[in-house]
Structure formats: C-alpha cells, structure tokens
Residue, then its C-alpha position, 0 to 999 in steps of 0.5 A: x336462603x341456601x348459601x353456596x360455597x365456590x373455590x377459585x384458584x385466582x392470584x392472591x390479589x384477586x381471589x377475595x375480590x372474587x369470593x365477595x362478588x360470588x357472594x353477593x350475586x347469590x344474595x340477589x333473586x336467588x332461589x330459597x332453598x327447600x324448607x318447612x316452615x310451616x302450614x296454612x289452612x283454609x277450611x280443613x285444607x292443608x298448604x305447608x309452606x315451602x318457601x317465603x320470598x320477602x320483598x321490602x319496599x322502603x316507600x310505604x314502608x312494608x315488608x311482602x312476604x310471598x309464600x309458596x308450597x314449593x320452592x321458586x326458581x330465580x326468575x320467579x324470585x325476581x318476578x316476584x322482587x319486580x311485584x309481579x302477581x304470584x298468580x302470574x307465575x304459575x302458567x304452565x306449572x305443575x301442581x305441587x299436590x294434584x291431589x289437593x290442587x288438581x289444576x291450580x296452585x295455592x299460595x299466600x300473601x303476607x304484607x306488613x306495612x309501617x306506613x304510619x309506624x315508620x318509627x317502629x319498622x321491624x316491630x310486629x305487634x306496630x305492622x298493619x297486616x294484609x294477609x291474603x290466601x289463594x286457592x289453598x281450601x278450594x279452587x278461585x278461592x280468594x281470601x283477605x284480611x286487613x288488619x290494624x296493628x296488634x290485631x294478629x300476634x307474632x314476631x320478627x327477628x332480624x333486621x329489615x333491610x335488604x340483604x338481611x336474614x329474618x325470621x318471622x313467626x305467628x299462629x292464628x286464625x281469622x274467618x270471613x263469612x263460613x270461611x276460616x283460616x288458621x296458621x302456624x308459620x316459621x318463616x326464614x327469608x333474606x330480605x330483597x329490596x323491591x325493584x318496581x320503585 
C-alpha cells in the first residue's frame, strides 16, 4: 500500500501528533497503489492482478483477499472493507481491457478461513480455501472452488492483523467440468479489519 510522506510545519509540541494522525488516516480504506502482482487464467484468458484488498474478519476467522485488474479508489476500498459484493462496484466503470471484457470486469475472490484452525491463523497450508473467479475467461462466468486445507499450495508472510503488511503467494490450477484455472499470484496488502461485524 502506497505510503505518502506529509511535511507540516506545526510548533514542536504538535507536529509528532500530526505526522501520526497522518499516518494512520492513510492506513485505513486508502487506495493500493498500482502493482503486478501476478495473473489469473481461465481457460486461456488472462487477468493480471493490479490490486488486492485484504479484509480480515477476527469472528470466523478469515482473511478476504479481493483482487482486481486495476487499482480501486477509497470508496471501493472501503465498500469493500464494509463486505459489499465486488460486482456491485463496477456500475458505470470502464472496462480495463475492452478487448478481453467489452462490457464487464473481471475479478477474483480469495477467502482463507481458520475457522476450525484458530490456532494456526496465519498459516496457508492450515487455511480452508474459497477461491472464486468472475468473468475473467468469458462474460457471467462464475467459478468456485472449496477447498480443505492443504489442498492448494502457498504462503503467507506477515502478520494477520489489521494494519499489517502481508504478502501472500501461490501457483496452481483447479478445473470445474471443461473449465479450468490456473494462477501464479504475488500478493502485497495491508490488512483492513472487516467493518460489517
């Protein structure tokens, strides 16, 4: 998550107070700022990943990982932090790729739960998986995949907790029926805590 530097000039007492309030305000629903962090496919079809959106919910417990081909604003951020629908999101937005998505945009789901695993939060290889996939091979397609742990390989660094830097990375593939996706992912979040509790 970008990270912007401010310079005030305040009476002593005050400009520390002010650095850390700045600070913090950026942590919260703020915008990702625009990376690679991998790609997608659904049956020959491309999405390269431009930003993921990780919301943690301490009740299940679970981590979301929203991930989009193109970089949200704030207020999709924070749609996103309060579990709106990433479908919801894009009335009215263009497409990223008209080629690809004439009409639509893509986008994927990555939910890891440790709801019977509370003991190994953090850990991958311990997460039950959902990963859904929308629209990337073609238009309305719909894609999920439950998963028990261990079934799909990667890994998390960093602590999961709100306000901390994670990165998380996996490659694989799963197919449902004729359709199959693969992916090699590379993702980089600060971790928002969910707000519809």
């Amino acid at each position: 998550m970008a990270r912007h530097a401010y310079r005030i000039v305040l009476p002593t007492k005050l400009a520390l107070a002010s650095t850390l309030l700045l600070a913090g305000t950026s942590l919260r629903a703020a915008p990702p700022a625009s990376q690679d962090f991998g790609a997608l496919v659904h049956n020959g079809v491309e999405m390269r990943v431009k930003a993921a959106v990780a919301v943690w919910n301490p009740k299940e417990p679970s981590l979301k990982l929203t991930l989009l081909p193109y970089v949200p604003t704030a207020k999709e951020v924070a749609a996103l932090q309060s579990g709106e629908a990433p479908l919801f999101l894009h009335s009215g937005k263009a497409s990223p790729d008209p080629k690809k998505w004439p009409s639509w945009i893509p986008f994927a789901v990555c939910s890891l739960s440790w709801s019977g695993e509370k003991g190994s939060v953090g850990s991958f290889d311990k997460a039950g998986i959902h990963l859904y996939a929308f629209g990337i091979g073609k238009e309305g397609s719909n894609l999920n995949f439950n998963v028990g742990p261990g079934k799909y390989q990667g890994s998390i660094t960093g602590a999961v907790k709100p306000g901390s830097a994670i990165e998380v990375a996996s490659k694989g593939a799963d197919t449902l029926f004729k359709d199959k996706l693969s992916w090699d992912l590379r993702l980089k979040a600060s971790v928002l805590k969910a707000l519809a509790q």
